[in-house]
TORLO-216686 format. One record per residue (C-alpha): residue number from 1; residue in three letters; y, z, x. Coordinates in nm, 3 decimals, m for minus. Layout:
# TORLO-216686
nr,rest,north,up,east
NUM,ALA,Y,Z,X
...
This chain:
# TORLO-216686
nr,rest,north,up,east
1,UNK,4.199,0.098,2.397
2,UNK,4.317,0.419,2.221
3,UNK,4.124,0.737,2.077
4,UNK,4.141,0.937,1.772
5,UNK,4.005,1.240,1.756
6,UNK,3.948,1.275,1.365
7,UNK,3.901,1.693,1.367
8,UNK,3.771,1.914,1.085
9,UNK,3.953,2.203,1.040
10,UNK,3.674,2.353,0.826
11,UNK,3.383,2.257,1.076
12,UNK,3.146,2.522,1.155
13,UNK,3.387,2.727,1.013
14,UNK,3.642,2.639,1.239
15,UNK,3.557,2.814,1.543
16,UNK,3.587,2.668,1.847
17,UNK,3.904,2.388,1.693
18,UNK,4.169,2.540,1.929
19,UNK,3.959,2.546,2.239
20,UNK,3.825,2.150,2.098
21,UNK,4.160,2.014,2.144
22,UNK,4.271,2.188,2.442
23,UNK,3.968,2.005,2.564
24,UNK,4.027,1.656,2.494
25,UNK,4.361,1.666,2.585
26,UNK,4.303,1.791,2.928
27,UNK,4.055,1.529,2.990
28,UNK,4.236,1.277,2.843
29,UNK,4.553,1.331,3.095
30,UNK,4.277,1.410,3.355
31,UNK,4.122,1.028,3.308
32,UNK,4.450,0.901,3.264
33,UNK,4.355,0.783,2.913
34,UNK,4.561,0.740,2.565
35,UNK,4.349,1.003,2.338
36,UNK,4.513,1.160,1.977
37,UNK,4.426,1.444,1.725
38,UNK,4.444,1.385,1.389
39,UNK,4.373,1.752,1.166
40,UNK,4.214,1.633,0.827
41,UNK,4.383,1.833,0.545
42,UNK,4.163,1.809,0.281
43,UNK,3.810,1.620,0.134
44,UNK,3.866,1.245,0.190
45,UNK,4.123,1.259,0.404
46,UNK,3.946,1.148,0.709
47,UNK,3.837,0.835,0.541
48,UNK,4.192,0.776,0.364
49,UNK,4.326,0.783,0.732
50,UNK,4.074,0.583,0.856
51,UNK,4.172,0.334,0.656
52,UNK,4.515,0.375,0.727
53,UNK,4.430,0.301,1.098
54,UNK,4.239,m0.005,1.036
55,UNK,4.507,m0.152,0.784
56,UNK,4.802,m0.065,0.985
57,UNK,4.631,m0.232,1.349
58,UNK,4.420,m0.479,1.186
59,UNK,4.528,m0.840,1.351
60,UNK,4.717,m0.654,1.632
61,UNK,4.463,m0.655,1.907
62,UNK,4.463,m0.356,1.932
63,UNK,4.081,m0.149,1.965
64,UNK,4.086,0.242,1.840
65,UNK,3.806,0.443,1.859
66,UNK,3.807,0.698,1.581
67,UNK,3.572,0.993,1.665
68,UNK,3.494,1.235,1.409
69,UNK,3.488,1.562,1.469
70,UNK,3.260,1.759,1.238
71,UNK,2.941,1.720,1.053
72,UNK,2.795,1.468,0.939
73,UNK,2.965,1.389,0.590
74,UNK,3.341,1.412,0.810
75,UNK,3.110,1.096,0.989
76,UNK,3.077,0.970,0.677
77,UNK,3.402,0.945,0.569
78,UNK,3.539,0.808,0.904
79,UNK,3.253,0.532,0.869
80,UNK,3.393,0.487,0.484
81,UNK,3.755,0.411,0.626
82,UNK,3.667,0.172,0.886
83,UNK,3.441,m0.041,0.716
84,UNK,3.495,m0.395,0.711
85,UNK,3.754,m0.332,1.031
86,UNK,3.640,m0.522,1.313
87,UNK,3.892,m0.341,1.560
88,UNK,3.777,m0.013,1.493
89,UNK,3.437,0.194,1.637
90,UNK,3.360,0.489,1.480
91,UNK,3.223,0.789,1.716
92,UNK,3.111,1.149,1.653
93,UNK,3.197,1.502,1.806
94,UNK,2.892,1.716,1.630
95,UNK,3.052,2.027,1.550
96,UNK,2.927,2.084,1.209
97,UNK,2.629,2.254,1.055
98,UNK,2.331,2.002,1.073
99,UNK,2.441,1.748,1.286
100,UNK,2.166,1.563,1.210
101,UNK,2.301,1.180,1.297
102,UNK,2.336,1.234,1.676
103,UNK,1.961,1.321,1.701
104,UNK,1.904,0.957,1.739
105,UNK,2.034,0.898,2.073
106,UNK,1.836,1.149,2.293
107,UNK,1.854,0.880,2.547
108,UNK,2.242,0.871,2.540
109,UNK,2.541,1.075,2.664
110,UNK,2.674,1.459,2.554
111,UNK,2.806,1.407,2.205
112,UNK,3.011,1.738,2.294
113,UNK,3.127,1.608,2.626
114,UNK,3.471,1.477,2.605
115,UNK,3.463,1.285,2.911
116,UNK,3.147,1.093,2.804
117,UNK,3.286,1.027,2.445
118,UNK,3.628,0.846,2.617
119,UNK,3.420,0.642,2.858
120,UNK,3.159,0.616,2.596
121,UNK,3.016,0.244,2.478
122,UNK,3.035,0.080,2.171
123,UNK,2.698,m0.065,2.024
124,UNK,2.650,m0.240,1.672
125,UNK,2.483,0.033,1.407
126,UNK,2.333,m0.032,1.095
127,UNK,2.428,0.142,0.796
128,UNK,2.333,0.166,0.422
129,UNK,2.524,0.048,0.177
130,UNK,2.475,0.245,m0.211
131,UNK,2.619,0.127,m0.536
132,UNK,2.617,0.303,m0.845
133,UNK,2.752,0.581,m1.101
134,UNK,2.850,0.867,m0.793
135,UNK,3.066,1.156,m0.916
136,UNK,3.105,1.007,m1.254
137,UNK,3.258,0.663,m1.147
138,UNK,3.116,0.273,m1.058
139,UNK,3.109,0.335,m0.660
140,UNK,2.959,0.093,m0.330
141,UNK,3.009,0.316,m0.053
142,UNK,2.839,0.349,0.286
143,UNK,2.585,0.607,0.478
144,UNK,2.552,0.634,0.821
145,UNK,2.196,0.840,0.805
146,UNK,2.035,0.907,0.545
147,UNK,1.989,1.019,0.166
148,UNK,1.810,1.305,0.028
149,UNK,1.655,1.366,m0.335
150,UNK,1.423,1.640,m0.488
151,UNK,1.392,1.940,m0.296
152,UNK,1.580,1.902,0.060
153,UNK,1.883,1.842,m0.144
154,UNK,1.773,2.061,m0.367
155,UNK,1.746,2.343,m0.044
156,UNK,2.073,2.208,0.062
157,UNK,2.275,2.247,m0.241
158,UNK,2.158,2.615,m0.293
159,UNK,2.206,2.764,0.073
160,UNK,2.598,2.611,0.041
161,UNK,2.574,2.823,m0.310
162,UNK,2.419,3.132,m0.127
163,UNK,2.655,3.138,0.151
164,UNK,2.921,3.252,m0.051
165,UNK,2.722,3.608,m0.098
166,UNK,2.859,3.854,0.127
167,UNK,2.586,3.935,0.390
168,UNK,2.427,3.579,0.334
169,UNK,2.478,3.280,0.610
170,UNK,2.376,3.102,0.866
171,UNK,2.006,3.043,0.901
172,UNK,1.894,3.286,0.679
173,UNK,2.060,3.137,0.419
174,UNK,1.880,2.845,0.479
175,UNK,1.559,3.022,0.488
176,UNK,1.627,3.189,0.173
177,UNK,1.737,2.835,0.044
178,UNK,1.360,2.713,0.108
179,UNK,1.206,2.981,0.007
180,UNK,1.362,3.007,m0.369
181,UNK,1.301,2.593,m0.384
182,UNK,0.952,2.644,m0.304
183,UNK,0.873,2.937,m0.541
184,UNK,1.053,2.721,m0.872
185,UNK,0.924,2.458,m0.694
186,UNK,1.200,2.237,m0.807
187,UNK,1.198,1.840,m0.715
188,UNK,1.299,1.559,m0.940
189,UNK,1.204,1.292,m1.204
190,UNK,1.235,0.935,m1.067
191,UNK,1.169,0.588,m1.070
192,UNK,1.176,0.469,m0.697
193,UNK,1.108,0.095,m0.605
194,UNK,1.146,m0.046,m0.240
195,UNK,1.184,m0.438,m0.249
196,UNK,1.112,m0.455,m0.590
197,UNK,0.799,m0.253,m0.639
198,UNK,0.789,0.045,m0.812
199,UNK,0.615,0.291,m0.541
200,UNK,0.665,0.603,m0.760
201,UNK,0.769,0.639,m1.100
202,UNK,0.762,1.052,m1.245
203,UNK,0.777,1.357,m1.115
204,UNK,0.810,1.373,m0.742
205,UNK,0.881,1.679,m0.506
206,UNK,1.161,1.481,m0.252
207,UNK,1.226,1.160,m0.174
208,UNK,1.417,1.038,0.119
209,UNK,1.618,0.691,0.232
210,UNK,1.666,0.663,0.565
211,UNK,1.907,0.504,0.842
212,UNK,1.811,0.733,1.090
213,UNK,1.522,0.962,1.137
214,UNK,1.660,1.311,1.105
215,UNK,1.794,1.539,0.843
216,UNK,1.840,1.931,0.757
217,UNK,1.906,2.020,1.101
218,UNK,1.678,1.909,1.263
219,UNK,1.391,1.794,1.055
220,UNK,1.240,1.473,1.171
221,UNK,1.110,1.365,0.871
222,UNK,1.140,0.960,0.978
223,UNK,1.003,0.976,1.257
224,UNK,0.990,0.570,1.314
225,UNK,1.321,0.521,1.166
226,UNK,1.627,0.341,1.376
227,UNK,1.974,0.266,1.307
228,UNK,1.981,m0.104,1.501
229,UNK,1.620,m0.204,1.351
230,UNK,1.802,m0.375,1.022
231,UNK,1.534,m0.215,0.756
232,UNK,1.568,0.172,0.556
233,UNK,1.254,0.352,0.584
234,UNK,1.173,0.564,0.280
235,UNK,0.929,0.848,0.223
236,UNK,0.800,1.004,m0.140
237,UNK,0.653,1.333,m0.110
238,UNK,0.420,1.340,m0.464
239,UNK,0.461,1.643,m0.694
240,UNK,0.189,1.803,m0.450
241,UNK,0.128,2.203,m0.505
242,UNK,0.356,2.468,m0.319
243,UNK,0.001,2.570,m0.079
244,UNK,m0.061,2.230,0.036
245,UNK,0.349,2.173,0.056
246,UNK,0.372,2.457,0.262
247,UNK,0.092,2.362,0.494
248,UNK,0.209,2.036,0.599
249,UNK,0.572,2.131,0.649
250,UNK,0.586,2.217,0.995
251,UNK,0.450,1.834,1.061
252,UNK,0.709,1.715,0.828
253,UNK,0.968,1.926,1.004
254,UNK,0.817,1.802,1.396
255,UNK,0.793,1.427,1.315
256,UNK,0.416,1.432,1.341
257,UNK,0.323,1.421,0.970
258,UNK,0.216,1.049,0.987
259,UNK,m0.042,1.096,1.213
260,UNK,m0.247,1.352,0.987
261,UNK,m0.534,1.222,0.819
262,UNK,m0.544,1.189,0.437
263,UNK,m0.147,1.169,0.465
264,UNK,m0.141,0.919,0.200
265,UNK,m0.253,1.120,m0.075
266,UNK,0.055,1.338,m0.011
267,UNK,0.341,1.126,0.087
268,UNK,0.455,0.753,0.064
269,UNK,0.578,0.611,0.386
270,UNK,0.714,0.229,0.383
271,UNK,1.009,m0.012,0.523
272,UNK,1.258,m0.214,0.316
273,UNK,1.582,m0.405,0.275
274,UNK,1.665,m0.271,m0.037
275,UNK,1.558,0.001,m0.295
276,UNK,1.623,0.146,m0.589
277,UNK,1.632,0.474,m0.759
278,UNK,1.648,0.583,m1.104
279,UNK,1.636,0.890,m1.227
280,UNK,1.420,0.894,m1.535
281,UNK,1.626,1.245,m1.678
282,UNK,1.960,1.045,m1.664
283,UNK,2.088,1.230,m1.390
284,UNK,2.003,1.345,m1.042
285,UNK,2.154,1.555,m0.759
286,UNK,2.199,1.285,m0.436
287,UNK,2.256,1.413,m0.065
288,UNK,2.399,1.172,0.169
289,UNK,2.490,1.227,0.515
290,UNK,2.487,1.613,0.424
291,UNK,2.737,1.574,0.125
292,UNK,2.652,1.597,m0.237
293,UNK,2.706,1.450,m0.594
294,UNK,2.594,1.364,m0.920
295,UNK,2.456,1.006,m0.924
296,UNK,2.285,0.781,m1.199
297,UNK,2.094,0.470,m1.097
298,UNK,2.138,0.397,m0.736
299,UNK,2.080,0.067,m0.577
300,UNK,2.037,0.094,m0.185
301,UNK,2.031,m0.212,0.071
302,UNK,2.077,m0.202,0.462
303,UNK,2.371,m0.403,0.633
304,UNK,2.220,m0.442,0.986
305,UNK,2.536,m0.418,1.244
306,UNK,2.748,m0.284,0.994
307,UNK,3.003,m0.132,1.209
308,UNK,3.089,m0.071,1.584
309,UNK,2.956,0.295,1.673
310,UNK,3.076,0.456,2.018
311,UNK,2.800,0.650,2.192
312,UNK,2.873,0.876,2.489
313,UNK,2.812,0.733,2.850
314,UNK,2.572,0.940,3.042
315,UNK,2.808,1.128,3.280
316,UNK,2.686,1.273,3.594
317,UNK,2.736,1.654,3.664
């Protein structure tokens, strides 16, 4: 068995890389275990050497673990790469902003432990598999997570815009983010159908797709999603006014939003194999796994198992 350590350079800014690699090193020699770094050098280039991994030791035997280290669209990219590679698991080292895939294993290991990610186990995850017009060309690619429309991507792609104001970052950025979304209130115009029945079809405030039951940092807003239950679980918040928006956030945000009564009038919560999503204004603005694009009609459809995912061992300290 041999480990890659696929590292983001730009992750959280790239503190902490240095100190990162000094790390698994040391515990690699320590557990007398093969473990390598591979620096990414640009956008795609963790899942071009993915791929490169897969091809070149394909047939051979041979079982690599590549662990991505960064967020979770430098997981996405590893997970692109080593699809359809039977030799390869794909693992996770969360060192990016919202981190938001690892939140499903609160039973599991330290995803920042080093020791626990080399004697780690590999389990069969599901993933999602998309096909459509995505950055202005016929795609099918794969999410590990979960995709965002309307106004989470919406808060997403303007705190990555607002960051880049002197004086604005971090969490307040983020705040700021949510709090200029809410005030245009800005969601999006769509056509959503789960299994073949349309569920929405105009004006919505967000709509989300979902792998896994986290996204934003930290916002549970699945909360009965899994990754190795074989079915998406999809939610449609209705164009509902900023007040009663506002209100029933923090549920949203805690996980607990199902149980409220009257949710129904608000949101639509339901469970599929496939979906689809159209968006009526010819266009619309499509987060997955934290990244984002430009995407036309989108067709959605789980692959249960879909690829081998290596989750920490619990480690005793």
């Amino acid at each position: 068995m041999r480990a890659i350590f696929i590292v983001n350079p730009e992750a959280g800014k790239g503190k902490g890389i240095e100190k990162l690699t000094a790390n698994i090193r040391e515990t690699a020699a320590r557990l007398n275990m093969q473990a390598d770094v591979y620096m990414t050098t640009a956008p795609g280039d963790a899942e071009r050497f993915a791929d490169e991994i897969g091809r070149t030791t394909a047939g051979t035997g041979e079982d690599v673990r590549l662990i991505a280290c960064g967020g979770d669209g430098t997981l996405n990219e590893v997970l692109n790469g080593a699809m359809g590679y039977d030799n390869l698991a794909v693992g996770v080292v969360p060192i990016g902003t919202g981190n938001d895939f690892c939140r499903n294993f609160p039973e599991d290991g330290d995803f920042l432990d080093m020791e626990a990610q080399l004697k780690g186990k590999i389990i069969k995850c599901d993933a999602i598999m998309y096909s459509g017009m995505l950055a202005g060309k016929e795609q099918t690619r794969y999410c590990a997570n979960m995709f965002n429309i309307g106004f989470d991507c919406n808060v997403v792609d303007l705190t990555a815009k607002l960051k880049t104001y002197p004086l604005i970052a971090g969490s307040f950025a983020y705040l700021l983010g949510v709090a200029i979304t809410i005030i245009k209130k800005k969601g999006a115009n769509l056509r959503v159908e789960i299994d073949g029945k349309v569920v929405e079809d105009g004006q919505l405030l967000l709509t989300t797709v979902s792998n896994g039951g986290y996204c934003g940092g930290g916002v549970h807003s699945s909360p009965y999603a899994s990754v190795t239950d074989g079915i998406m679980d999809v939610n449609v918040i209705y164009n509902v006014s900023r007040i009663k928006f506002i209100k029933k956030f923090p549920y949203y945000a805690k996980g607990t939003h199902m149980e409220l009564p009257g949710i129904d009038k608000i949101l639509y919560a339901g469970t599929c194999k496939k979906a689809k999503i159209t968006p009526l204004d010819g266009t619309m603005r499509l987060c997955t796994d934290g990244e984002i694009v430009d995407a036309g009609e989108i067709e959605f459809e789980i692959v249960p198992g879909a690829f081998n995912l290596l989750v920490p061992a619990v480690t005793e300290k």
